[in-house]
C-alpha positions as CSV (number, residue, x, y, z in Angstrom):
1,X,82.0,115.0,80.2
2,X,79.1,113.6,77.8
3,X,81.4,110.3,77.4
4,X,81.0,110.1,81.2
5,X,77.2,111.2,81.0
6,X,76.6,108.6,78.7
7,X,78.3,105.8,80.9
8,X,76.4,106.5,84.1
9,X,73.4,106.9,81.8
10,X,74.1,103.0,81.2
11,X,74.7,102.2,84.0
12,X,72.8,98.7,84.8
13,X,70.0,98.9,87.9
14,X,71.2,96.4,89.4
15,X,74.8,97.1,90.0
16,X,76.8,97.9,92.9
17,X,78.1,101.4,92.5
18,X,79.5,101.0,96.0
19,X,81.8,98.8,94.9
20,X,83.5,101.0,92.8
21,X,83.5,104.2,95.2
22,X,85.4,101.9,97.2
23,X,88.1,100.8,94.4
24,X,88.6,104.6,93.7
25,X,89.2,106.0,97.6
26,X,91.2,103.0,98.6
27,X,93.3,104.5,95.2
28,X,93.4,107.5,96.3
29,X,94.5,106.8,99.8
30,X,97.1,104.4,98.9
31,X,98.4,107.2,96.8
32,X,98.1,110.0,99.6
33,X,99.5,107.9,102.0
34,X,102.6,107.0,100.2
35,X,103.2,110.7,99.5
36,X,102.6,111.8,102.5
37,X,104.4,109.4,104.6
38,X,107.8,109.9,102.5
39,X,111.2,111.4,103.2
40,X,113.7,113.2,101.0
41,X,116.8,113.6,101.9
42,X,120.1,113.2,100.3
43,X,122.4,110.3,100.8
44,X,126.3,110.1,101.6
45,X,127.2,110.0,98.2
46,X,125.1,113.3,97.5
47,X,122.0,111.6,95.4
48,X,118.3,112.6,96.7
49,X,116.9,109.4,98.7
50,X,113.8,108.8,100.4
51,X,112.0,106.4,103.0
52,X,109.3,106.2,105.3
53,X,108.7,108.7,108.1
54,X,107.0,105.8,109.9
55,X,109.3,105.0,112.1
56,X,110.1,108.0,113.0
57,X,106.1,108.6,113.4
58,X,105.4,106.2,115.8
59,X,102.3,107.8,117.4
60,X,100.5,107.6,113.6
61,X,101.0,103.9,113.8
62,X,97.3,103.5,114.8
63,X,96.8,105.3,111.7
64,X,97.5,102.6,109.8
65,X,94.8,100.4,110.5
66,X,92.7,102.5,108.6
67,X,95.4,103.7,106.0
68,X,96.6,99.7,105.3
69,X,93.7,99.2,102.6
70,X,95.2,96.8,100.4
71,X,92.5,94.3,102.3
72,X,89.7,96.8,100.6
73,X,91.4,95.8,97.4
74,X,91.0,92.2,97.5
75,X,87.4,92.6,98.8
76,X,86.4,94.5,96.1
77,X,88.3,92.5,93.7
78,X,86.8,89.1,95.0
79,X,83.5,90.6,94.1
80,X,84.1,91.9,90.6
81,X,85.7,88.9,90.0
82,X,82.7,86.7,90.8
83,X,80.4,88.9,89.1
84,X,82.5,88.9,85.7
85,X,83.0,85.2,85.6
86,X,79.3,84.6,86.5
87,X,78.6,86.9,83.2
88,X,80.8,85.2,81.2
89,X,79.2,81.9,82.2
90,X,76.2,83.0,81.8
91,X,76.7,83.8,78.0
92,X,78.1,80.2,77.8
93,X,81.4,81.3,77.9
94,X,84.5,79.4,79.4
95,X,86.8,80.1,82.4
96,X,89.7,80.2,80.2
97,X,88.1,83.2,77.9
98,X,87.5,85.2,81.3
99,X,90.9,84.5,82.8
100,X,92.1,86.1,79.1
101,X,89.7,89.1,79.3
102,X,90.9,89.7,82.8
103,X,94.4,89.9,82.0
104,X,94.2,92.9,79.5
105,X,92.7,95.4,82.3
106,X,95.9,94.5,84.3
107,X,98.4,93.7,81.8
108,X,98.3,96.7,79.2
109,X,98.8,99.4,81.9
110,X,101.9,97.5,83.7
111,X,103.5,96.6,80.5
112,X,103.6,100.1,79.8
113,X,105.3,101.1,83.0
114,X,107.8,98.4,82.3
115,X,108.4,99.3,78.9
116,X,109.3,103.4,79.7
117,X,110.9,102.5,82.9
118,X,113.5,100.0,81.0
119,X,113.3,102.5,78.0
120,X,114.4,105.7,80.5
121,X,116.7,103.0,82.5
122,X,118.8,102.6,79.1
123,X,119.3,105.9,77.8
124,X,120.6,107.2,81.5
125,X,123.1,103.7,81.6
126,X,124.0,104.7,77.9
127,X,124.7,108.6,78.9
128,X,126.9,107.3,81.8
129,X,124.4,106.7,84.7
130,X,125.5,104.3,87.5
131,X,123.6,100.9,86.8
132,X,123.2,100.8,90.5
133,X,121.5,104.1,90.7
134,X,119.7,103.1,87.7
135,X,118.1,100.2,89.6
136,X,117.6,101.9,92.9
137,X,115.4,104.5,91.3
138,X,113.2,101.9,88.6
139,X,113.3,99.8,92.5
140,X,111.1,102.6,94.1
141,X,109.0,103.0,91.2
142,X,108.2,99.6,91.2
143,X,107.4,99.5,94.3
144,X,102.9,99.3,93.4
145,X,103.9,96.1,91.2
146,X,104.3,93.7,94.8
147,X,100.8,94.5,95.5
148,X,99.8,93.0,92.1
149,X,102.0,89.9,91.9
150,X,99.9,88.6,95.0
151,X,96.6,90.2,92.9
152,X,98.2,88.0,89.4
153,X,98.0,85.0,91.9
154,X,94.5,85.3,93.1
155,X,92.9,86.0,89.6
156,X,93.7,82.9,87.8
157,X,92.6,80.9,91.4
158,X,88.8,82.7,91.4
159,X,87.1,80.0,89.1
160,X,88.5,77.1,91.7
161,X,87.9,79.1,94.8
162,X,84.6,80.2,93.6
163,X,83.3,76.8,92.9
164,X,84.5,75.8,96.7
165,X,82.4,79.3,98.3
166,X,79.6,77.6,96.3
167,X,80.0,74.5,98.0
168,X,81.7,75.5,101.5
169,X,80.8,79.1,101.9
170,X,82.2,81.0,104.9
171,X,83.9,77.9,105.8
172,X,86.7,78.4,103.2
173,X,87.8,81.5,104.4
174,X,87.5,80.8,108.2
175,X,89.9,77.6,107.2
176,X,92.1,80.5,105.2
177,X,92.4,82.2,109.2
178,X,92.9,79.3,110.3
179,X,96.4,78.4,108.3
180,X,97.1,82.4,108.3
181,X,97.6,81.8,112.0
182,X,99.4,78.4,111.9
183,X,101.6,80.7,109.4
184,X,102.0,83.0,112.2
185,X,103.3,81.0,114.8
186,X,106.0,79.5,112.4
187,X,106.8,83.0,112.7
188,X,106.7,83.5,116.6
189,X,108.1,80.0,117.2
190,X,109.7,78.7,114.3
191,X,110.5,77.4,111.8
192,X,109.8,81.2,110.3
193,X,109.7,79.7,106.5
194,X,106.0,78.4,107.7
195,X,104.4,82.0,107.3
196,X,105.6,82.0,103.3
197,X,102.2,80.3,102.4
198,X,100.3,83.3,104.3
199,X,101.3,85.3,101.2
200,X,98.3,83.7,99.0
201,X,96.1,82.7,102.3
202,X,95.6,85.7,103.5
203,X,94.9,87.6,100.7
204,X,92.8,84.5,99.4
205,X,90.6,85.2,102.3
206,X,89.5,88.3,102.0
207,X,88.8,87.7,98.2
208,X,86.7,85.0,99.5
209,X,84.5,87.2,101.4
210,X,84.3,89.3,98.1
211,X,82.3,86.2,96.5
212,X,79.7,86.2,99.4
213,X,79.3,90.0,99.3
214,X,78.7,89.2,95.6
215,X,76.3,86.1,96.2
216,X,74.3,87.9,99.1
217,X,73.2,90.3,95.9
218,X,72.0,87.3,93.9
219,X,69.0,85.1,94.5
220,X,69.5,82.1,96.7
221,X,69.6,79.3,94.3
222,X,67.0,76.8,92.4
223,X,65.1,76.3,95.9
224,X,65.6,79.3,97.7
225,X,67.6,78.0,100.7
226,X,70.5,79.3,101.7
227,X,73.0,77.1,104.1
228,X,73.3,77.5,108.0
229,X,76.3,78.1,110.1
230,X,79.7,78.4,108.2
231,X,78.5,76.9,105.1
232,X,76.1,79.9,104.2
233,X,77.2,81.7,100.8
234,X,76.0,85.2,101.4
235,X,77.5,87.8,103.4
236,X,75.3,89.8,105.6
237,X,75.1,93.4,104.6
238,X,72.8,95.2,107.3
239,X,74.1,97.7,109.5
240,X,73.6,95.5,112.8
241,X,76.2,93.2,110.6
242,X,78.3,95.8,110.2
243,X,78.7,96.9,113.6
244,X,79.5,93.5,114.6
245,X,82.1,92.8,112.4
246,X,83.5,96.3,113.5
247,X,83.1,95.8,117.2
248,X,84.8,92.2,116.3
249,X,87.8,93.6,114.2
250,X,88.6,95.7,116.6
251,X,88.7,94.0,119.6
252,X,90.9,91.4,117.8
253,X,93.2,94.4,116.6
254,X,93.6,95.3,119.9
255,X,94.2,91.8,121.6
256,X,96.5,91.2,119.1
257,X,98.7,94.1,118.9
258,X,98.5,95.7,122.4
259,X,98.4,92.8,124.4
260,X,99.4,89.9,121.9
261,X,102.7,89.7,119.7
262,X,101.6,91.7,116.3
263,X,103.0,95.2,116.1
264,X,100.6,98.1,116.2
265,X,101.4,99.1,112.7
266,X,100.2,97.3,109.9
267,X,102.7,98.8,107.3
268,X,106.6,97.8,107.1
269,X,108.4,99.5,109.9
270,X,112.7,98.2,110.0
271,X,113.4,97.0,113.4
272,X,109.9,95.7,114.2
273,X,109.8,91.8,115.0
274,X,106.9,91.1,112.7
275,X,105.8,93.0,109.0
276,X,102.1,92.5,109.3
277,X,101.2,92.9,105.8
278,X,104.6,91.2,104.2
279,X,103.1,88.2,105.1
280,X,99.3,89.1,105.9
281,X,99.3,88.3,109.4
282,X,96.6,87.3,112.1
283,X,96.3,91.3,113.1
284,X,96.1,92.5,109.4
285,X,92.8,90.4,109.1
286,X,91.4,91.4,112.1
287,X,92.1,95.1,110.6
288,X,90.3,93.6,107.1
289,X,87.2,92.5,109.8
290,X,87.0,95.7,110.9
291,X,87.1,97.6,108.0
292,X,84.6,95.3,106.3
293,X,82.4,96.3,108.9
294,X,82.8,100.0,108.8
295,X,82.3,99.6,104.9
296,X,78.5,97.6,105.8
297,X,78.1,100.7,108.1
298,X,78.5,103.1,105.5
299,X,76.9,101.3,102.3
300,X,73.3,102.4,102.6
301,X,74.1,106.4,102.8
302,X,77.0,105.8,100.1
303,X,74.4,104.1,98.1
304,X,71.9,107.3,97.9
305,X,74.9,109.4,97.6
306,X,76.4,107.5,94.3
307,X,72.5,107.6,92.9
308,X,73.2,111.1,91.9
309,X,74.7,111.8,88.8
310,X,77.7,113.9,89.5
311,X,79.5,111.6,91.9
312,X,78.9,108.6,90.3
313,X,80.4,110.2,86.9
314,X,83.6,110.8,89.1
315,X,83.8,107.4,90.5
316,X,83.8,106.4,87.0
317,X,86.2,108.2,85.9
318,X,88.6,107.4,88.2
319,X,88.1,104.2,87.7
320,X,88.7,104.1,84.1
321,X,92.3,105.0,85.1
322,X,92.2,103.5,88.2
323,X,95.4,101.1,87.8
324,X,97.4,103.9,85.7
325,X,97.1,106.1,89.1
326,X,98.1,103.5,91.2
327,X,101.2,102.4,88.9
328,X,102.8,105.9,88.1
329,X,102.5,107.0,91.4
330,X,105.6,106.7,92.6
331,X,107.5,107.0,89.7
332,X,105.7,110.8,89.4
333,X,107.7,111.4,92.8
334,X,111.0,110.0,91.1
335,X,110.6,112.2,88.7
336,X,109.4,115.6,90.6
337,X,112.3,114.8,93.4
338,X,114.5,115.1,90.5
339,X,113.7,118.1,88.5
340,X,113.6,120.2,92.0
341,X,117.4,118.7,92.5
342,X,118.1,119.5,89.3
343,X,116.9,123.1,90.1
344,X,118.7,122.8,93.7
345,X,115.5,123.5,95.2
346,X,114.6,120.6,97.1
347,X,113.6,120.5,100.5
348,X,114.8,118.4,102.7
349,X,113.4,119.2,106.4
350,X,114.3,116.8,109.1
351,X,110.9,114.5,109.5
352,X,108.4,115.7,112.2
353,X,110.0,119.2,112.4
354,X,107.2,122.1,111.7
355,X,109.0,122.4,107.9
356,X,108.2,119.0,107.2
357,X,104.7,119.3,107.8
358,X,104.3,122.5,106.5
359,X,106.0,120.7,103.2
360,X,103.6,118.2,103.2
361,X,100.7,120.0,101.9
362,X,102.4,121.9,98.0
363,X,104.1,118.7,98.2
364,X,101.0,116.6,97.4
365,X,99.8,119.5,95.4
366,X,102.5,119.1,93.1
367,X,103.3,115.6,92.9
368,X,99.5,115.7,91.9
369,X,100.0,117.7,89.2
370,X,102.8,115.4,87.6
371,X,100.8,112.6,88.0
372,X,97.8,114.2,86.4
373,X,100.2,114.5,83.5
374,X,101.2,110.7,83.7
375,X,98.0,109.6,83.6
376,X,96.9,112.4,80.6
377,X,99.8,110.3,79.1
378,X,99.3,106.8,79.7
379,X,95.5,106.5,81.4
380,X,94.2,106.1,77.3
381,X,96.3,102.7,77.6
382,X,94.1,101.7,80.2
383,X,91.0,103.5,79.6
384,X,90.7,101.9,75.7
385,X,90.8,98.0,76.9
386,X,88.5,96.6,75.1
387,X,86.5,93.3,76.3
388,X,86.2,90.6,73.4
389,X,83.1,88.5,73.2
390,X,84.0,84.9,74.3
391,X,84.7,82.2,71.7
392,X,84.6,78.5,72.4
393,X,87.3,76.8,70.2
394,X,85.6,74.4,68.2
395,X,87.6,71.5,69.2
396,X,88.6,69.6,72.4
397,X,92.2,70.0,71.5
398,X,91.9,73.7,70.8
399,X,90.6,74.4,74.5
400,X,93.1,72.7,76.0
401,X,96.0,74.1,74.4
402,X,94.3,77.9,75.1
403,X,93.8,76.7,78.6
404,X,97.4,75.7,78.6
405,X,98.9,79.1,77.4
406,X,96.6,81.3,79.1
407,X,98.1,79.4,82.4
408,X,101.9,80.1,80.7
409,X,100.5,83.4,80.2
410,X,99.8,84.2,83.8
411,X,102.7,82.6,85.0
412,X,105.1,84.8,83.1
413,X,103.4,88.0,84.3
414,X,103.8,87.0,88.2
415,X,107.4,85.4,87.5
416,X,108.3,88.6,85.8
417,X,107.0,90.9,88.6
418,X,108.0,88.4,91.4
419,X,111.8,88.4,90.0
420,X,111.8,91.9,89.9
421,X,110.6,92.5,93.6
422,X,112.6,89.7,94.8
423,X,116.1,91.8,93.2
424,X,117.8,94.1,95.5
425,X,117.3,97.6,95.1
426,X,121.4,98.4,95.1
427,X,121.7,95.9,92.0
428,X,123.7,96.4,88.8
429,X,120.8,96.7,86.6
430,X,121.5,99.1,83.3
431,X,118.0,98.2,82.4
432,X,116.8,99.4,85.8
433,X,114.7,95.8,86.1
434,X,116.6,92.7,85.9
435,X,116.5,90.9,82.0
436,X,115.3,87.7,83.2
437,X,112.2,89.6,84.6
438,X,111.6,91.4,81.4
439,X,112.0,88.8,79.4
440,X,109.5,86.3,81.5
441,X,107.1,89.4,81.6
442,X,106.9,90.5,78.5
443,X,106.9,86.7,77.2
444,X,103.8,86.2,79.1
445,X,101.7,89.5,78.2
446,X,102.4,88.4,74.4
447,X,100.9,85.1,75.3
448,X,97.6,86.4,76.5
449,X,97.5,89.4,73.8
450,X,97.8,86.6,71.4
451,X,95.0,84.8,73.1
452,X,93.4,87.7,73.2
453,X,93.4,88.4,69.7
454,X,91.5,85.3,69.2
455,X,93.7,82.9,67.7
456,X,93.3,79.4,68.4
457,X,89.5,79.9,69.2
458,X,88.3,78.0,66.1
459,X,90.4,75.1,66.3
């Protein structure tokens, strides 16, 4: 508690506590929903399985376009991101040391859930375990690490894309719309493999408006004008905003789903025609519109509320272990479905019966418990990253070469996660994650620890 006493203490004037509340509960309701929203059961061979009560759920469709907050996640992120790298520049630093210092925050915390889920995979393959089993339980603990391969894409594109909102402003993400819905139709119309480039658009575009919420905190520039039209850099954050962009979002959500094309749910659902979020389509950013808006609603009271010491100690402690909640929670409901099989106590009521609801409330209780132990456990991993101050290498040759392998770097993180995602869950696997995505991981994370660790910066 006086650690945390002493952070808010510090905490700078001018920054935007808001913007963190809003990284923790979009945490937290990731978590909750994917909790709540699971089925156990057992499958014909006897093992415990699980999927979504979705489409069974049908009427908590609707639901979703306030529970789908991975849109919340790139805002927030598009703003720290442009705040960070216009710190490091400021202190004369380079794009390359900041894409560096942002991969440790990310990196440590995965590579530790790779390392005991591979660790855990080996000893059950070695005692006998199925290697098919093996990889259909490390599958749906893996399942928070396809968020973050599209998240490893966007970080190393913010200096780029930043430099265009500079120039462009709201232009660059209305033209990001504007190829997320040629995407779509490839998908209404054909041919369907036009919509594989709304994977970075979309989520490029909300990041984008990120930078402007960032920007419309900052002063306008050398001259104090700010662009007209499309081209203006800054988001507007009054309320009068904020209901527009909610009466906006909205209405689109609602064109686009009841009358238009776009299911109603905005999370993966078998058997419907489009997954709105796998790519982001046209009615998951008309849901991000929306929700931006209700967030400009709400930031003024949620403002005076974080002000006061005790919540804004608890937003920053969650967010010190932020990413080790949001990895391990999964793998805390592998683990908690099997010790009550192992006990032959686990219940397995029929989903939307009263005993599944009535199942649903000690069962968030104690899957929060377990994960209070994983993050007791691994959260340090997170919580110690340390920021190094930014060295120049001394020599031209120097900063291309750590330009170079911080690029490798990156790359073998999202290869590493995208191989693993893109593996079927009923795979072989005795390491429970396929070696080529191991090996391209953990190739990469040495990379930028080595970068990290300053060599090269002297040239």
């Amino acid at each position: 508690m006086r650690r945390l006493r002493q952070l808010a203490e510090r905490t700078p004037a001018a920054r935007e506590r808001y913007v963190d509340l809003l990284r923790a509960l979009a945490i937290t309701m990731v978590v909750l929903g994917h909790w709540g929203v699971t089925v156990i059961g057992y499958d014909r061979n006897g093992r415990p399985a699980g999927h979504s009560a979705l489409g069974d759920l049908p009427w908590a469709w609707p639901l979703t376009w306030v529970a789908q907050v991975i849109p919340v996640f790139f805002l927030v992120g598009g703003y720290a991101n442009a705040a960070s790298l216009a710190a490091r520049r400021g202190r004369g630093g380079t794009a390359t040391g900041w894409l560096v210092d942002r991969s440790a925050r990310l990196a440590r915390p995965t590579t530790a859930l790779l390392v005991v889920l591979s660790a855990g995979a080996a000893v059950a393959t070695l005692r006998g375990a199925d290697p098919t089993q093996v990889r259909t339980v490390a599958w749906f603990a893996t399942i928070p690490l396809w968020f973050l391969v599209a998240y490893l894409v966007v970080v190393p594109l913010t200096p780029p894309m930043y430099a265009l909102h500079r120039r462009f402003g709201l232009a660059v993400p209305v033209v990001l719309v504007a190829l997320v819905a040629l995407g779509d139709l490839g998908r209404l119309l054909g041919p369907a493999g036009l919509a594989s480039g709304n994977y970075l658009f979309g989520w490029l575009a909300v990041h984008q408006l990120g930078f402007a919420w960032y920007d419309a905190r900052s002063p306008a520039g050398p001259v104090g004008v700010e662009p007209r039209g499309l081209r203006r850099r800054r988001l507007p954050l009054s309320r009068r905003a904020g209901a527009a962009l909610l009466g906006a979002g909205l209405a689109g959500l609602l064109l686009l789903t009841v009358v238009g094309p776009y299911p109603v749910v905005l999370l993966n659902v078998p058997g419907e025609r489009l997954d709105n979020a796998a790519p982001p389509s046209l009615a998951l950013l008309a849901a991000a519109t929306a929700q931006l808006g209700l967030i400009l609603l709400l930031r003024e009271p949620a403002q005076r509320w974080l002000r006061r010491p005790g919540p804004w100690q608890a937003v920053i402690a969650v967010n010190a272990v932020v990413l080790t909640v949001f990895l391990w929670h999964l793998t805390a409901a592998v683990l908690l479905v099997g010790l009550l099989d192992a006990l032959g106590v686990l219940p397995t009521p029929p989903v939307g019966t009263a005993a599944w609801y009535a199942w649903r409330v000690p069962w968030l209780l104690a899957l929060a418990v377990v994960l209070a132990a994983l993050v007791a456990v691994f959260g340090p991993i997170e919580a110690r990253t340390r920021r190094p101050p930014d060295t120049a290498p001394a020599r031209e040759g120097a900063r291309r070469l750590r330009t170079a392998l911080a690029v490798l770097g990156y790359a073998g993180l999202v290869t590493g996660l995208l191989l693993n995602s893109l593996v079927r869950k009923a795979a072989p696997e005795p390491l429970g994650l396929p070696a080529p995505a191991l090996v391209a991981y953990l190739a990469g994370a040495g990379v930028l620890r080595l970068l990290r660790s300053g060599w090269g910066s002297r040239g």
